[in-house]
C-alpha positions as CSV (number, residue, x, y, z in Angstrom):
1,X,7.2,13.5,-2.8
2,X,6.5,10.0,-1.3
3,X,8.0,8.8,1.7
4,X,11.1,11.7,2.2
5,X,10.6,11.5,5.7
6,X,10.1,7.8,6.8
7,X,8.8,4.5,5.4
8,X,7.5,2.8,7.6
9,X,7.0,-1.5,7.0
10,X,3.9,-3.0,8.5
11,X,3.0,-6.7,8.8
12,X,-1.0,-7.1,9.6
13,X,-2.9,-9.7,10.3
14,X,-4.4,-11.4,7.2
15,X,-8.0,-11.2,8.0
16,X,-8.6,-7.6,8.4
17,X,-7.3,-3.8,7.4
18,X,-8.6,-1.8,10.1
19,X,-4.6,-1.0,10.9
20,X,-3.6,-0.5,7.5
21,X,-6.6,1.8,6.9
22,X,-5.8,3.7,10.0
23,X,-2.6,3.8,9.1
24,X,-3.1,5.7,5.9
25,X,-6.0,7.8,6.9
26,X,-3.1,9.2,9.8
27,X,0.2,9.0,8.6
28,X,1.6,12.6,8.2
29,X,2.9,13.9,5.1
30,X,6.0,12.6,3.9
31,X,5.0,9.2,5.0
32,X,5.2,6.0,3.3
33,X,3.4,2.8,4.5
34,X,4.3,-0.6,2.8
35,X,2.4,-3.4,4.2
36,X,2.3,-7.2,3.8
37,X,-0.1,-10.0,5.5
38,X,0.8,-13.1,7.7
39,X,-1.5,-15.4,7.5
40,X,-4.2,-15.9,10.1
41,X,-7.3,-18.2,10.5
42,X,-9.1,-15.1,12.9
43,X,-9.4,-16.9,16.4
44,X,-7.5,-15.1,18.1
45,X,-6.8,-18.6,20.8
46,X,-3.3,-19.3,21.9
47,X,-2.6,-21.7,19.6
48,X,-4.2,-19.9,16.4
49,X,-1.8,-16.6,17.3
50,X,1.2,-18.3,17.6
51,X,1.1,-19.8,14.5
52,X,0.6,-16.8,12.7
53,X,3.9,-15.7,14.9
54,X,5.6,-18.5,13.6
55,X,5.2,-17.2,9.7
56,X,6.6,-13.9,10.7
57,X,10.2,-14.5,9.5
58,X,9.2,-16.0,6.4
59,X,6.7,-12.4,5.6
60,X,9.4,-10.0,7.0
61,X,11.6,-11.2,4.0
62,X,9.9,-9.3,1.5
63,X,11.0,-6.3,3.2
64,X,14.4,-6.9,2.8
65,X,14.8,-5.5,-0.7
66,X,14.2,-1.7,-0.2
67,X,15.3,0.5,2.7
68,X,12.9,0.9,5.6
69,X,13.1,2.8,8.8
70,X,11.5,0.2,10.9
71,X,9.3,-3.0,10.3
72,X,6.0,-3.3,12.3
73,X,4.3,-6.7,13.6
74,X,0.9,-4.6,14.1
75,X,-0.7,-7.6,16.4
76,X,-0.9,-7.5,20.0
77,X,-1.7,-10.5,21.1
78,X,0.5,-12.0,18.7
79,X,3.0,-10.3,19.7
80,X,2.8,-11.7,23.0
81,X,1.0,-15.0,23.1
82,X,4.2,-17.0,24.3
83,X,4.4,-14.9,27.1
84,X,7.1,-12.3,28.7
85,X,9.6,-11.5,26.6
86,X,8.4,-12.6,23.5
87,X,7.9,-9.6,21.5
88,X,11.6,-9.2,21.7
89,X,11.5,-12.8,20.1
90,X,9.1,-11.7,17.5
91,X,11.6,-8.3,16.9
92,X,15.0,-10.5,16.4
93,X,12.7,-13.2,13.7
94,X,11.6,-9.1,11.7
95,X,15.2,-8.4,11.8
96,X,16.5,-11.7,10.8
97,X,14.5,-11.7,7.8
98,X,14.4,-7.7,6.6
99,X,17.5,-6.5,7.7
100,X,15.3,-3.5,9.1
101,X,15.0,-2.5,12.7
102,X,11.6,-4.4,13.9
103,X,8.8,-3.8,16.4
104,X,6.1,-5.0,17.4
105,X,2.7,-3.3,19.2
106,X,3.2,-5.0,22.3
107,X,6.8,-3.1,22.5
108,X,5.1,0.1,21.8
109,X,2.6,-0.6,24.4
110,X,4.8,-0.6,26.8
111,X,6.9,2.6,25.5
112,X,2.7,4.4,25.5
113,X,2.1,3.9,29.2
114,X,5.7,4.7,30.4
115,X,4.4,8.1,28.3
116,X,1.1,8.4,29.9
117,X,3.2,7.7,33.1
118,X,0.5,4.6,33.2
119,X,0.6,2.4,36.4
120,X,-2.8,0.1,36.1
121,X,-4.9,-0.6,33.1
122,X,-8.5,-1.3,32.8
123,X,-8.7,-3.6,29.5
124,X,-11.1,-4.8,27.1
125,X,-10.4,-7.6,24.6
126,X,-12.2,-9.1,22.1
127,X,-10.0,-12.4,22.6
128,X,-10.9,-15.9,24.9
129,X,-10.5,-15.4,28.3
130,X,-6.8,-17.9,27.8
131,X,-5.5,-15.7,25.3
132,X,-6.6,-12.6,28.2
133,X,-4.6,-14.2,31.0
134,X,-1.6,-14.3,28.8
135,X,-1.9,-10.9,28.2
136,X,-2.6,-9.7,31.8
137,X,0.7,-11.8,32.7
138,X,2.6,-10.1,30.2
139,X,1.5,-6.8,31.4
140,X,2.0,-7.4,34.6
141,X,5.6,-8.4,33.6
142,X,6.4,-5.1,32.6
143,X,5.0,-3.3,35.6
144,X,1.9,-2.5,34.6
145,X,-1.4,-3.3,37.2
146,X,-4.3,-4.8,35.3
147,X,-7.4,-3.8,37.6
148,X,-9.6,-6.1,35.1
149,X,-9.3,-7.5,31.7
150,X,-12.5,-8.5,30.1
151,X,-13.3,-10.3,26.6
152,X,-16.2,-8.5,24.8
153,X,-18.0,-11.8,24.0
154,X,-19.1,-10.5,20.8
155,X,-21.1,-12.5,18.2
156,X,-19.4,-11.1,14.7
157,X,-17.4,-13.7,13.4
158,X,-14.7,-11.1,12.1
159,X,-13.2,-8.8,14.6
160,X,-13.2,-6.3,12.2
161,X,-17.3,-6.2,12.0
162,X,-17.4,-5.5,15.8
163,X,-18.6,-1.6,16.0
164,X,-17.3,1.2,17.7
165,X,-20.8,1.8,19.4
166,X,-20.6,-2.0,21.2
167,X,-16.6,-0.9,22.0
168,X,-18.6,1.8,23.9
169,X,-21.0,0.1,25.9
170,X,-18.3,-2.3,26.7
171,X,-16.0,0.5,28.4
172,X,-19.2,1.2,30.4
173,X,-19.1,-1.8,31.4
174,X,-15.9,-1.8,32.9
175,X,-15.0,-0.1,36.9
176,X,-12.4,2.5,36.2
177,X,-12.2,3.0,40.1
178,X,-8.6,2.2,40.5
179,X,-7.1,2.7,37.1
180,X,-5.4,5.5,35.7
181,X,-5.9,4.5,31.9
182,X,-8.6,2.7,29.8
183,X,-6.7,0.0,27.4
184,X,-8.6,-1.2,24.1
185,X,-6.4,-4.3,22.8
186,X,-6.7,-5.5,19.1
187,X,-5.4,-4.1,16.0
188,X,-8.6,-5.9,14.1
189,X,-11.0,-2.9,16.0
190,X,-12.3,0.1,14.3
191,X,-11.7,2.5,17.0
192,X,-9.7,5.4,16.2
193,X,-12.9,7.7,16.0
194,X,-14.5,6.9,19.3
195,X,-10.8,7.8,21.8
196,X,-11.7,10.7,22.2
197,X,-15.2,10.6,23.0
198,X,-13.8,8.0,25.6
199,X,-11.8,10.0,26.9
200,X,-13.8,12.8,28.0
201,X,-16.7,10.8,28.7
202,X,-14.6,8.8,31.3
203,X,-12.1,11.5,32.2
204,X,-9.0,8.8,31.5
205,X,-6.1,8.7,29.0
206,X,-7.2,6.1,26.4
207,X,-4.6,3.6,24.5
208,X,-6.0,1.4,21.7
209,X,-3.8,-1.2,19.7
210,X,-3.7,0.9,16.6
211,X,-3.3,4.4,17.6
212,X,-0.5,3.3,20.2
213,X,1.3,1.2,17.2
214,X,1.1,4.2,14.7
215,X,2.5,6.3,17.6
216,X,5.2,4.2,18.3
217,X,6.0,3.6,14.6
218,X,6.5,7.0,14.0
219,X,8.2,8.1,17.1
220,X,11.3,5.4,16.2
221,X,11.2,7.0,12.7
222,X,11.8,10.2,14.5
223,X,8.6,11.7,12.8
224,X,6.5,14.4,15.2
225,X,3.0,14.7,15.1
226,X,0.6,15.8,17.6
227,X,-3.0,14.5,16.9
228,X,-5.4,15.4,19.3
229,X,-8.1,13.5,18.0
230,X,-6.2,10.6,19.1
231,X,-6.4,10.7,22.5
232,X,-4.1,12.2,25.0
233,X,-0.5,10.0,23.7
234,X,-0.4,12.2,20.6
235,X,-0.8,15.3,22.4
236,X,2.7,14.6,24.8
C-alpha cells in the first residue's frame, strides 16, 4: 500500500535529480514522494536563484489537488538567496498556492543543527563566492558560527556531474579546528554515500542539503526512521 503513512510533496530544481533520487532510494515504507520542477537555468548566482524563487507559487499549485502532509522547496540557496527570513517567505508563496503546509531546506537546516546541538559550521559550496556570503549571513542570522565557507570551484558545468570523490578532497581542504560540524550545501550533489565515510574520517557530525531535507521532511510528517548510514542526524 502506497503512501499510508505520509506523502510527502517535493519541488526540485529543474536541472538535476540528485534529491529526488535520494529521495526514493531512502524514503521508508509507507512513503510516497510526488515531485514537480521549477525551472532553473543552473548558475546558482543571486540573480539566477531568485528567479527560480519567484516561480515557486505558480509550481506549488499543482499540489493543490490531492492531500499532502507537507510541500518541500528542496533548494538551499534558493531558499535563502534574499536573505534572513526568506525561507519563511518562500513557505507562505508553497502554502498560498497548495494549500499544504510548506518547507523549505534552509528551515530544516536550521531545525538539523539545533539537533546536532550545532554552534559553528565549516561549509563547502559549489555556488560563487556572492551567493556564499548570502548564505553565511543567513546562517549567521540564526545563530549559527560559520568558521569558513568555501566554493568548490569546480569545472563541470552541471552540479550534478561534480563527484563525491572531489566533495572529498574538498572537505580536506577545509580547517575543522574550531567547528563542531562539517556542512555540505546543495541539493544538486551526489553525496549521500560518502557522510559517513566523512564522518569518521574527520570525527564531526556531517549535514548535507539532501539528507538534512529528507530528515526534516519526514520528521514534520511525523514518520521515524533511524539511518545510520546517513550520518549522525538520523541516528538522534
Amino acid at each position: 500500500m502506497y503512501a499510508w503513512r505520509a506523502e510527502i510533496g517535493l519541488i526540485n530544481p529543474g536541472t538535476g535529480a540528485s534529491m529526488e533520487r535520494d529521495f526514493h532510494r531512502f524514503v521508508p515504507d509507507g512513503v510516497g514522494v510526488i515531485t514537480t520542477r521549477v525551472p532553473f537555468g543552473g548558475m546558482p548566482s543571486p540573480e539566477g536563484l531568485m528567479e527560480m524563487a519567484d516561480l515557486l507559487e505558480d509550481c506549488a499549485k499543482v499540489f493543490s489537488t490531492r492531500r499532502h502532509d507537507l510541500v518541500m522547496f528542496g533548494c538551499t540557496s534558493g531558499s535563502l538567496i534574499g536573505g534572513p527570513g526568506f525561507d519563511q517567505e518562500c513557505i507562505r508563496r508553497i502554502e498560498r498556492a497548495s494549500g499544504a503546509p510548506g518547507l523549505t531546506t534552509s528551515t530544516v537546516l536550521m531545525e538539523g543543527f539545533a539537533r546536532l546541538g550545532v554552534g559553528k559550521v565549516a561549509a563547502i559550496t559549489p555556488y560563487p563566492d556572492d551567493t556564499n556570503a548570502i548564505e553565511k549571513q543567513f546562517l549567521e542570522s540564526h545563530g549559527i558560527g560559520v568558521t569558513g565557507i568555501r566554493g568548490m570551484h569546480q569545472t563541470e558545468k552541471s552540479i550534478a556531474d561534480i563527484q563525491p570523490s572531489f566533495v572529498y578532497q574538498k572537505v580536506k581542504e577545509l580547517d575543522l579546528s574550531h567547528s563542531d560540524c562539517i556542512f555540505i550545501s546543495c541539493t544538486g550533489l551526489n553525496v549521500l554515500d560518502i557522510i559517513e565515510t566523512i564522518e569518521t574520517d574527520f570525527g564531526l557530525p556531517v549535514v548535507t542539503s539532501n539528507q538534512v531535507t529528507l530528515w526534516g521532511a519526514l520528521r514534520h510528517a511525523r514518520v521515524g526512521v533511524k539511518i545510520p548510514r546517513l550520518g549522525k542526524l538520523f541516528t538522534l
